[in-house]
Backbone as CSV, one residue per row, in Angstrom:
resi,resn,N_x,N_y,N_z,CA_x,CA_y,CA_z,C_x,C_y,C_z
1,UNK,0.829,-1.203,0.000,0.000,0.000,0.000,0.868,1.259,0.000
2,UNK,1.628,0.987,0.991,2.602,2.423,1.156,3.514,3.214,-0.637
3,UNK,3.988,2.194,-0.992,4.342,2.381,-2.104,4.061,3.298,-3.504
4,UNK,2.158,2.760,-2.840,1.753,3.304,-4.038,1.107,4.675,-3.793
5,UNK,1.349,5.408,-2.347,0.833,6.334,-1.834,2.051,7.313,-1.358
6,UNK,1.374,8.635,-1.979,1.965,9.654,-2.046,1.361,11.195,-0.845
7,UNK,1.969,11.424,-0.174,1.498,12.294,0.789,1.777,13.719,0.285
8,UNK,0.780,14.542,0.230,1.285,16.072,0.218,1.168,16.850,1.322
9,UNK,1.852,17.451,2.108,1.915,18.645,3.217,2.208,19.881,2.538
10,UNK,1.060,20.594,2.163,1.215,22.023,1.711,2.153,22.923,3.220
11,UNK,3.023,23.863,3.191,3.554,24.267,4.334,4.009,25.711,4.128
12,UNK,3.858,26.524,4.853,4.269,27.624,4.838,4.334,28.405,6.581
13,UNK,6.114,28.805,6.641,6.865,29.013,8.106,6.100,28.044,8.649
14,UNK,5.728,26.730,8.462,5.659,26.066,9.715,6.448,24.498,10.426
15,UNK,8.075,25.242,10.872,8.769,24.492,11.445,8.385,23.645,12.603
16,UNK,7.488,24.972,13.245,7.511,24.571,14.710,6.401,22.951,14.539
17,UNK,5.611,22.886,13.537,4.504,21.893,14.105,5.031,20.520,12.774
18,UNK,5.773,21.079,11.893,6.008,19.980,10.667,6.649,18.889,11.286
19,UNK,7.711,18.819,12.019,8.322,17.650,12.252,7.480,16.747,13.018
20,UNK,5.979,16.739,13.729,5.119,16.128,14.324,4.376,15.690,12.953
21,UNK,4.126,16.318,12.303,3.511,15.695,11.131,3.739,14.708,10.446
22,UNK,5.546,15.024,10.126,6.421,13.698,9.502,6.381,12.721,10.240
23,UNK,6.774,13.245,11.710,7.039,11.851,12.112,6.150,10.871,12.029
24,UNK,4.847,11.317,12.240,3.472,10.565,12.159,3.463,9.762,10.555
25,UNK,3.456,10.405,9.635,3.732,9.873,7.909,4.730,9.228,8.309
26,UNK,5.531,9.067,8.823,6.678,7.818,9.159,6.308,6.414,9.506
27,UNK,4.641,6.140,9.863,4.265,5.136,10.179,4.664,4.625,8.782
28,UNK,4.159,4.923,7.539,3.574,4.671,6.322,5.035,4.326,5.253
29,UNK,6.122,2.944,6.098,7.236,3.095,4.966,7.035,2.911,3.858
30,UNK,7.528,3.247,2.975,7.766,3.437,1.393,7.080,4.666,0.807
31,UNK,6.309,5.228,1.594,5.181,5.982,1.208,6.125,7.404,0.985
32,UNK,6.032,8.045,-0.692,6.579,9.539,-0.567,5.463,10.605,0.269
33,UNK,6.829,11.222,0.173,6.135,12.738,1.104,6.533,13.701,0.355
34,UNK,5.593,14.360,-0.293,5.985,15.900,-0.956,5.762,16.794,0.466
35,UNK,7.038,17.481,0.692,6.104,19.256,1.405,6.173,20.131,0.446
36,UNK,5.110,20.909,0.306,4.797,21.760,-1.053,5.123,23.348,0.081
37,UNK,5.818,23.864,-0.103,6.588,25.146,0.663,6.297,26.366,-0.688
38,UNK,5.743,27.133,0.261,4.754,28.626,-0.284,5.728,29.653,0.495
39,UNK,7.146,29.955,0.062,8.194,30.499,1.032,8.792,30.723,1.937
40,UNK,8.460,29.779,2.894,9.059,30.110,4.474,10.300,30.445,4.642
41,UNK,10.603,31.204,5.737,11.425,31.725,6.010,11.701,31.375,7.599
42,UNK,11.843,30.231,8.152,11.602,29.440,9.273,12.007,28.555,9.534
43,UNK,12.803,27.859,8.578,13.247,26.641,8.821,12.741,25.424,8.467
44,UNK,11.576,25.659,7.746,10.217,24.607,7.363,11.271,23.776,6.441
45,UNK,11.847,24.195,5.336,12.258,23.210,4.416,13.590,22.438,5.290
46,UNK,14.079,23.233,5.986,15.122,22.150,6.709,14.379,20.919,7.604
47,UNK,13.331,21.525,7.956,12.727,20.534,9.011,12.132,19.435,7.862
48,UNK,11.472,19.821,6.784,10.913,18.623,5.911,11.833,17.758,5.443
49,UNK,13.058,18.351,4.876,14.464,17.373,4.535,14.881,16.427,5.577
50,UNK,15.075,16.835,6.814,15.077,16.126,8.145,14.332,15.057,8.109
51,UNK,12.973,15.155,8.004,11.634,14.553,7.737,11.578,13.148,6.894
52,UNK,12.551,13.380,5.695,12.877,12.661,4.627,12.008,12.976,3.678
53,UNK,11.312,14.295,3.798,10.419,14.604,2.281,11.245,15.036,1.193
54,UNK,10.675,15.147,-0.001,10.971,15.849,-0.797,10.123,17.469,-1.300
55,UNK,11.059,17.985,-1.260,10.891,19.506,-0.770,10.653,20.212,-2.479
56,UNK,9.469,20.455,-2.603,8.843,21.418,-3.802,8.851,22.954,-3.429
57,UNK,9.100,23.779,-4.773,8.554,25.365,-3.917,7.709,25.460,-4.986
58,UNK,6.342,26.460,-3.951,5.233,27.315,-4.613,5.122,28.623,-4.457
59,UNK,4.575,29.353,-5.473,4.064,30.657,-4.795,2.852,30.215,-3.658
60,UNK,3.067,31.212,-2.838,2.081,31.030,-1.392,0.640,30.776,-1.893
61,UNK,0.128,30.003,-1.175,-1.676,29.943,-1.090,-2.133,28.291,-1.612
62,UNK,-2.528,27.900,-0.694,-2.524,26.748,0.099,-3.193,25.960,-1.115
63,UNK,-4.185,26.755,-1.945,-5.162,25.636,-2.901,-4.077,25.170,-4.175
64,UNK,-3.078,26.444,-4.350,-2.318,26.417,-5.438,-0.953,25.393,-5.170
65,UNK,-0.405,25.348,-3.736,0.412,24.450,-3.268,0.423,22.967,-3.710
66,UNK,-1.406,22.547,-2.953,-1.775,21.138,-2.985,-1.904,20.847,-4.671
67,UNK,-2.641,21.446,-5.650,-2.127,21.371,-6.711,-0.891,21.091,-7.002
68,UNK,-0.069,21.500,-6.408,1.064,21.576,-7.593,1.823,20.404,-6.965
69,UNK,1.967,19.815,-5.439,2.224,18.647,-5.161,1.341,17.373,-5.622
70,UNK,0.033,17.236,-6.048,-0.746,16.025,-6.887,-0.062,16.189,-8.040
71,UNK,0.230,17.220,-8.182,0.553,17.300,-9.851,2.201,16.471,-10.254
72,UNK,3.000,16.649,-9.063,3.986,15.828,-8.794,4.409,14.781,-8.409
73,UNK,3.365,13.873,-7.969,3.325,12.983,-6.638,3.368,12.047,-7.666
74,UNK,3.832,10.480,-7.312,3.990,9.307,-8.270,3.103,8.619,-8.082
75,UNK,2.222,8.738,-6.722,1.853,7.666,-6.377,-0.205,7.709,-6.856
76,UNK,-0.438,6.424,-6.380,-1.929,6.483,-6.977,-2.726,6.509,-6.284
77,UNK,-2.792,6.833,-5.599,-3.591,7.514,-4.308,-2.901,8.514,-3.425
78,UNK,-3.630,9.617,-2.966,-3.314,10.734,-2.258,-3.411,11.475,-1.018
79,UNK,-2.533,11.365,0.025,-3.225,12.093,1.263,-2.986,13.214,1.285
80,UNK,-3.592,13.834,1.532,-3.133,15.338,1.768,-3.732,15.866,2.892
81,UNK,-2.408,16.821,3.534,-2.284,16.882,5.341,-1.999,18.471,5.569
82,UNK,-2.570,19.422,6.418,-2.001,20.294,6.922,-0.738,19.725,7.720
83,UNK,0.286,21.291,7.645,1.378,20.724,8.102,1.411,20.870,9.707
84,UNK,0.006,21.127,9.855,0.096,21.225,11.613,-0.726,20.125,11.930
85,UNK,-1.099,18.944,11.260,-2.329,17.658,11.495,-1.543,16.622,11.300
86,UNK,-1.461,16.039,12.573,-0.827,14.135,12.081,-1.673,13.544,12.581
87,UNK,-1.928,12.034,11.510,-2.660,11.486,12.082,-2.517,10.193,12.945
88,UNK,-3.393,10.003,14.066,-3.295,9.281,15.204,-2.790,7.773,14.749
89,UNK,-1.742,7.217,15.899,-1.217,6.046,15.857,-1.925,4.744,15.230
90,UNK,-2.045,4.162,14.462,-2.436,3.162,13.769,-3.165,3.362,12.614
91,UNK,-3.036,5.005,12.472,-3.951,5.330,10.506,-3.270,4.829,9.621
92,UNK,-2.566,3.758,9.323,-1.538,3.414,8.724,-2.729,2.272,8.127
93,UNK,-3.699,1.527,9.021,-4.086,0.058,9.214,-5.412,0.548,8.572
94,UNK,-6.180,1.993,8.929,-7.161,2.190,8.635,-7.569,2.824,7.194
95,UNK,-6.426,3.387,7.137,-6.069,3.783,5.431,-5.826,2.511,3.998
96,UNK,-5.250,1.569,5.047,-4.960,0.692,3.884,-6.249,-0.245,3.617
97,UNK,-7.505,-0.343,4.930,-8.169,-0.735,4.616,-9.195,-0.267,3.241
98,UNK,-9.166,1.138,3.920,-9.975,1.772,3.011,-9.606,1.930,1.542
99,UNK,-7.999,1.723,1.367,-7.978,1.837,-0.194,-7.952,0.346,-0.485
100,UNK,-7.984,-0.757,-0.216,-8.330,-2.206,-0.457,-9.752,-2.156,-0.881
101,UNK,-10.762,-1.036,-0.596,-12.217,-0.970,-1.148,-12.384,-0.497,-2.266
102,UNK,-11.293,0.309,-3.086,-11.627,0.054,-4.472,-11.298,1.602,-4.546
103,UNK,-11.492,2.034,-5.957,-11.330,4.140,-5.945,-12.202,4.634,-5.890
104,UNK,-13.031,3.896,-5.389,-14.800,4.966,-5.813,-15.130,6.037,-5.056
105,UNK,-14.413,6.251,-3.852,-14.761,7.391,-2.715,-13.619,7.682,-2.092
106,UNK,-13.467,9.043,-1.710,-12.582,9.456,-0.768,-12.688,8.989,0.775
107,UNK,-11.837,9.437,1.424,-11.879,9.470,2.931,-11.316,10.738,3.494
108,UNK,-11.674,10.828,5.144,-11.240,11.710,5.798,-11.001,11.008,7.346
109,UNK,-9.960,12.100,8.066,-10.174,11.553,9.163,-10.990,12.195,10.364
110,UNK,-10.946,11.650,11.850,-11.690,12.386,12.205,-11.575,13.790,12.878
111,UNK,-11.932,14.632,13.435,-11.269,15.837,13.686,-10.999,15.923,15.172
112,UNK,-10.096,16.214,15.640,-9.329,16.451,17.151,-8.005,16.961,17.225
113,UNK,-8.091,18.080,18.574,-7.508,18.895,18.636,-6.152,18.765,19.918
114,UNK,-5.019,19.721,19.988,-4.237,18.940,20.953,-4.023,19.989,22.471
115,UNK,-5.596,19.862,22.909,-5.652,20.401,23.557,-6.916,19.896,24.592
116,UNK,-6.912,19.462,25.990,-7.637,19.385,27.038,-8.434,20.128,27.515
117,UNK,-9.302,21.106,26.804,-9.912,21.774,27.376,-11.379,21.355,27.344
118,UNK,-12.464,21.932,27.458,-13.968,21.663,27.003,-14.197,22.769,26.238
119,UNK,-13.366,23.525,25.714,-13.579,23.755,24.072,-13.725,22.977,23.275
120,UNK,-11.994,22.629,23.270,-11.627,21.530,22.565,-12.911,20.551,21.908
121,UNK,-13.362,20.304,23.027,-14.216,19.034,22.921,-15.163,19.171,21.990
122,UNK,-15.685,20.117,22.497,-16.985,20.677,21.974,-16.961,21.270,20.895
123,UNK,-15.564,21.453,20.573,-15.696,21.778,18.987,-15.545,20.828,17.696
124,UNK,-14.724,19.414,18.719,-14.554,18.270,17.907,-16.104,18.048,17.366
125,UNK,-17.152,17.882,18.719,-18.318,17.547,18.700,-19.121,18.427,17.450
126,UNK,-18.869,19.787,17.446,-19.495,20.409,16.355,-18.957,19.844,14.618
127,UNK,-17.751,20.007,14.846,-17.392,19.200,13.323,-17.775,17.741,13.116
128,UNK,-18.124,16.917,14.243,-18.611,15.456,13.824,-20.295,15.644,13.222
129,UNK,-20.608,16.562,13.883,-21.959,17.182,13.289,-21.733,17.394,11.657
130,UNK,-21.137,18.726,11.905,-20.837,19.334,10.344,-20.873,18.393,9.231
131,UNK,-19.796,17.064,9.950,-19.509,16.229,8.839,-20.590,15.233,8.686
132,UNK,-21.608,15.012,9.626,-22.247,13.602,9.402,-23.541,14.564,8.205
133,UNK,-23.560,15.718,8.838,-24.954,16.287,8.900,-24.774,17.213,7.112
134,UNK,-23.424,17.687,6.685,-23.610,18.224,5.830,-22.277,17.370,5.003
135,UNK,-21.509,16.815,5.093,-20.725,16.216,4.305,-19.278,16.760,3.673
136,UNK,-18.875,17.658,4.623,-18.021,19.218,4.766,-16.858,18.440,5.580
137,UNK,-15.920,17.575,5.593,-14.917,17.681,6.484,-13.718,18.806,5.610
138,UNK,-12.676,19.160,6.362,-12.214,20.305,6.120,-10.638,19.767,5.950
139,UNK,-9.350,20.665,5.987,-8.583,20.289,5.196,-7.760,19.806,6.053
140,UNK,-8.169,19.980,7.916,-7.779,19.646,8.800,-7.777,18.530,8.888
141,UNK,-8.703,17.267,8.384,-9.326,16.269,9.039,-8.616,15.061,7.871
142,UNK,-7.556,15.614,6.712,-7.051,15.251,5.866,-7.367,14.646,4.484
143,UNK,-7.227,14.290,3.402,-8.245,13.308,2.315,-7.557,12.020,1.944
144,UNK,-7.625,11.338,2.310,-7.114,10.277,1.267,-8.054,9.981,-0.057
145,UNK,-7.627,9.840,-0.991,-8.180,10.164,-2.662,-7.400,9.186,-3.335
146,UNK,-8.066,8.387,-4.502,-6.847,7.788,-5.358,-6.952,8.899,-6.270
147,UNK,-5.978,8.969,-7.015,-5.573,9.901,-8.268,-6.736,10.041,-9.301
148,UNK,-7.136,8.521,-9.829,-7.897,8.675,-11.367,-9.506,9.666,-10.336
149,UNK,-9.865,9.421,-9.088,-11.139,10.607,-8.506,-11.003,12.153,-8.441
150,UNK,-9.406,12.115,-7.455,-9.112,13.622,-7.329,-8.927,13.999,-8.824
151,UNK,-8.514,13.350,-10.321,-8.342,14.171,-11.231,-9.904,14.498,-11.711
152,UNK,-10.361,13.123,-12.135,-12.036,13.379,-12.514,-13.003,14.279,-11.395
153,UNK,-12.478,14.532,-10.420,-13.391,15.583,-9.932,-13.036,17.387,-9.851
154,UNK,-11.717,17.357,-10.950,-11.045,18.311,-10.862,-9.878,19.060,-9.955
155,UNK,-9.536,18.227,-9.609,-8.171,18.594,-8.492,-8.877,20.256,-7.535
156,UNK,-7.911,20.346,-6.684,-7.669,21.290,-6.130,-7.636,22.665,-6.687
157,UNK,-7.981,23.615,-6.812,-8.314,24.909,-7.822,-7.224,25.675,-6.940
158,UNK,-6.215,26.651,-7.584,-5.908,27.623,-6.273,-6.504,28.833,-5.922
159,UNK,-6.871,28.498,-5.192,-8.078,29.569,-4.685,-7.179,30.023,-3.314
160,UNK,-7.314,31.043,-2.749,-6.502,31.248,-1.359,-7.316,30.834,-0.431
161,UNK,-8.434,30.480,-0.210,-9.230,30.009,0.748,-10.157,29.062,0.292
162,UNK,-10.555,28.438,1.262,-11.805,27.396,0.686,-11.641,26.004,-0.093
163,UNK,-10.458,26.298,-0.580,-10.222,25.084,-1.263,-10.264,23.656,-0.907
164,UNK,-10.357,23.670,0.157,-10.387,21.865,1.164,-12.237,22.081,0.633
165,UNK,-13.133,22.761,1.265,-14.371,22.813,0.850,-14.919,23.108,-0.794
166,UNK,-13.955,23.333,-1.575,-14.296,23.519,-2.682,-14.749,22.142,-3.311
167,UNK,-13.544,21.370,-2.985,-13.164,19.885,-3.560,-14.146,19.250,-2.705
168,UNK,-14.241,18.557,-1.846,-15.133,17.792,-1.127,-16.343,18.258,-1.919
169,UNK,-16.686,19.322,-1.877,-18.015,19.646,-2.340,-18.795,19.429,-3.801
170,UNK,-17.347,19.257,-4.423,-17.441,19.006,-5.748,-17.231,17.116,-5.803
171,UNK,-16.797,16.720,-5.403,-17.146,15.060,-4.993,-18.680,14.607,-3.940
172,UNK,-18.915,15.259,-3.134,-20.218,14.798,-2.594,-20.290,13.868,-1.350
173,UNK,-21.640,13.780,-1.358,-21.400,12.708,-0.540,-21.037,11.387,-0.288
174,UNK,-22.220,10.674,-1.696,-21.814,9.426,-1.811,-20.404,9.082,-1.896
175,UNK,-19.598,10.042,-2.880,-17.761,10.050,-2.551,-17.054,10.360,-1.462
176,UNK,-17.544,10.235,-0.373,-17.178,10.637,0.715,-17.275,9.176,2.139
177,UNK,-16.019,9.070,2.776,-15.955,8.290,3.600,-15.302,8.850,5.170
178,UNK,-15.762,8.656,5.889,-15.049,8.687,7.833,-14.087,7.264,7.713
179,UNK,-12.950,7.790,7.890,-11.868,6.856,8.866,-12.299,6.906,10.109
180,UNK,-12.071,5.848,10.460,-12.375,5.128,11.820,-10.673,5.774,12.854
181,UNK,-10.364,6.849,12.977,-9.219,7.221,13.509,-9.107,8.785,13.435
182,UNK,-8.509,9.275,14.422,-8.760,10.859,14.225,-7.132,11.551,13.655
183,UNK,-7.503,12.853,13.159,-6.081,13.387,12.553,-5.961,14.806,13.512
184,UNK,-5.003,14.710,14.800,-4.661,15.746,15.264,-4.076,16.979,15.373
185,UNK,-4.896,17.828,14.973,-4.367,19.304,14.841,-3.802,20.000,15.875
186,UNK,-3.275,20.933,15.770,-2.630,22.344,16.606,-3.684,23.294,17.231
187,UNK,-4.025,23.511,18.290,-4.900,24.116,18.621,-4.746,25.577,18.891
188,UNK,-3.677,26.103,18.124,-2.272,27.349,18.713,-3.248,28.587,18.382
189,UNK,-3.921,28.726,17.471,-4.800,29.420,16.742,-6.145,29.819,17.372
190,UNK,-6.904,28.487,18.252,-8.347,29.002,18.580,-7.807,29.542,19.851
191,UNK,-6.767,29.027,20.347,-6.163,29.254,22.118,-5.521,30.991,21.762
192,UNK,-5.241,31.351,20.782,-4.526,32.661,20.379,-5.706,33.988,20.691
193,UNK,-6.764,33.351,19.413,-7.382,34.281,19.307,-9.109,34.370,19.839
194,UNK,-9.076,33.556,20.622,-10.343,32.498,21.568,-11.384,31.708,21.173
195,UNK,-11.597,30.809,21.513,-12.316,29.943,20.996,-13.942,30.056,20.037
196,UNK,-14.046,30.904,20.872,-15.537,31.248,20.638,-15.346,32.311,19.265
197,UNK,-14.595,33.105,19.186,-13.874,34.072,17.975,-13.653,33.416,16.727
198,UNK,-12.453,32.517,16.991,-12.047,31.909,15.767,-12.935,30.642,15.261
199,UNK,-14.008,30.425,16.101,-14.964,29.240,15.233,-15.908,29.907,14.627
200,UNK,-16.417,31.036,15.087,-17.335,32.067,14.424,-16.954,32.821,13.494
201,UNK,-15.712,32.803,13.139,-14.914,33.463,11.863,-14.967,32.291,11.295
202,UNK,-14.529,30.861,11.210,-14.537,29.878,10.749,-15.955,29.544,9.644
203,UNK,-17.003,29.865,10.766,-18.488,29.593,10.359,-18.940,30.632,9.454
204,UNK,-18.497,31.803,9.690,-18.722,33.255,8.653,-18.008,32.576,7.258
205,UNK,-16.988,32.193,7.606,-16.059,31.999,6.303,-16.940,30.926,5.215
206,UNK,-17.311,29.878,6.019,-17.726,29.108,4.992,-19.715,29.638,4.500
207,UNK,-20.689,30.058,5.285,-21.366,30.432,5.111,-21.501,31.749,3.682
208,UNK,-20.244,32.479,4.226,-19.651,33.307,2.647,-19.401,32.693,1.471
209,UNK,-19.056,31.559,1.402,-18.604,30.679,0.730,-19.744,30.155,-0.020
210,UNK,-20.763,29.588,0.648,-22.248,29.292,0.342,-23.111,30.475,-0.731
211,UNK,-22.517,31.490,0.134,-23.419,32.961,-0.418,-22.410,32.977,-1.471
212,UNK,-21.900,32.645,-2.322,-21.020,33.161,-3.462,-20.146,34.174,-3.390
213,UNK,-19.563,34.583,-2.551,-18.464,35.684,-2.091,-17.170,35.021,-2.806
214,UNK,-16.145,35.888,-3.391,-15.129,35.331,-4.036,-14.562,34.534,-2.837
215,UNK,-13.650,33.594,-3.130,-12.476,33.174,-2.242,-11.235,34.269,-1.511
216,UNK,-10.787,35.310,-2.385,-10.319,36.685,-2.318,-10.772,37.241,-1.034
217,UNK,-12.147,37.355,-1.371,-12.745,38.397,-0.199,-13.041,37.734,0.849
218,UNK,-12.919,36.667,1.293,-13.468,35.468,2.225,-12.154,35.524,2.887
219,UNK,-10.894,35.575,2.609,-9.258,35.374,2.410,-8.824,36.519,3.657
220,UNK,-9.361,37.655,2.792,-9.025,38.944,3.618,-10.134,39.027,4.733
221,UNK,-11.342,38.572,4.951,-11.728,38.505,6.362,-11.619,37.501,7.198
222,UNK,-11.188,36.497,6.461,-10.542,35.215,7.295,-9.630,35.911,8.441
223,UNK,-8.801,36.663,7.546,-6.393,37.244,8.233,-6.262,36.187,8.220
């Protein structure tokens, strides 16, 4: 399985959380690792070389990144990971099941954060909603894709925002699968700017998104 699977970590300045990422894709031997690097100035590409990836550069913006690492990748199926999300100990077992089922649907994993609080929780709890209830997991929660779907459903667009929801949305539901395993994010962001803040900017963002607002203008009220 590993072999034939190719990982992309779009990344930009983020040293501090990438080497948790790799190490986690380290379950998965044989498996390449693109990091698709949008200029950092941080140490990110030393930390991905460390990593044992192979290190691409993009102009910045995350939809145009993941593009341009599928567009490179050898392998025939695709995960693609924020570089602040690894996923939990044994996705190695649950991934390979799921691509033993054939190419007909994607996957995701599940969403959790690395943080103890009853935020935390309760926000995992809102995205298990999101996802059962509208079919929206996000770019956090990761995709595994074989190649011949992500191309026939049009790859990744670079859009500066939205793009994890662009794609899912444009595959559906029936193309859509839950891993039985969660992919743990950085919680550095809702703890920064408070919980209750940055999920309600979160929820504005994609609701804009719904209403037809460019990606552009969604971008700049995101920050």
């Amino acid at each position: 399985m590993e072999r034939n699977l190719t990982i992309v970590v779009p990344a930009l300045d983020a040293a501090r959380t990438l080497g948790a990422t790799l190490e986690a894709c380290a379950e998965t031997a044989g498996a390449e690792v693109l990091v698709v690097d949008g200029g950092s100035r941080d140490g990110t590409r030393e930390v991905a070389r460390r990593g044992g990836a192979r290190v691409l550069d993009s102009a910045p913006g995350r939809g145009r990144q993941l593009a341009l690492g599928a567009g490179a990748a050898r392998g025939g199926w695709l995960l693609f990971l924020h570089a602040d999300t690894r996923p939990a100990p044994g996705w190695t077992e649950a991934a390979r099941g799921f691509m033993a089922q054939g190419t007909g649907r994607a996957a995701y994993f599940a969403f959790a954060l690395d943080d103890p609080s009853p935020e935390a929780r309760r926000l995992e709890r809102l995205v298990a909603w999101r996802c059962r209830a509208l079919a929206l997991p996000y770019g956090d929660q990761g995709l595994l894709i074989p190649r011949a779907l992500y191309e026939a459903a049009g790859g990744f667009r670079p859009l500066p925002l939205m793009e994890d929801v662009d794609l899912v949305w444009r595959l559906g539901r029936r193309r859509l699968a839950a891993l039985p395993v969660a992919a743990v994010t950085s919680a550095e962001r809702w703890r920064r700017e408070g919980w209750r803040r940055r999920s309600a900017c979160n929820l504005a963002c994609l609701s804009l998104w719904f209403l037809g607002v460019p990606p552009g203008a969604i971008k700049r009220f995101y920050g």
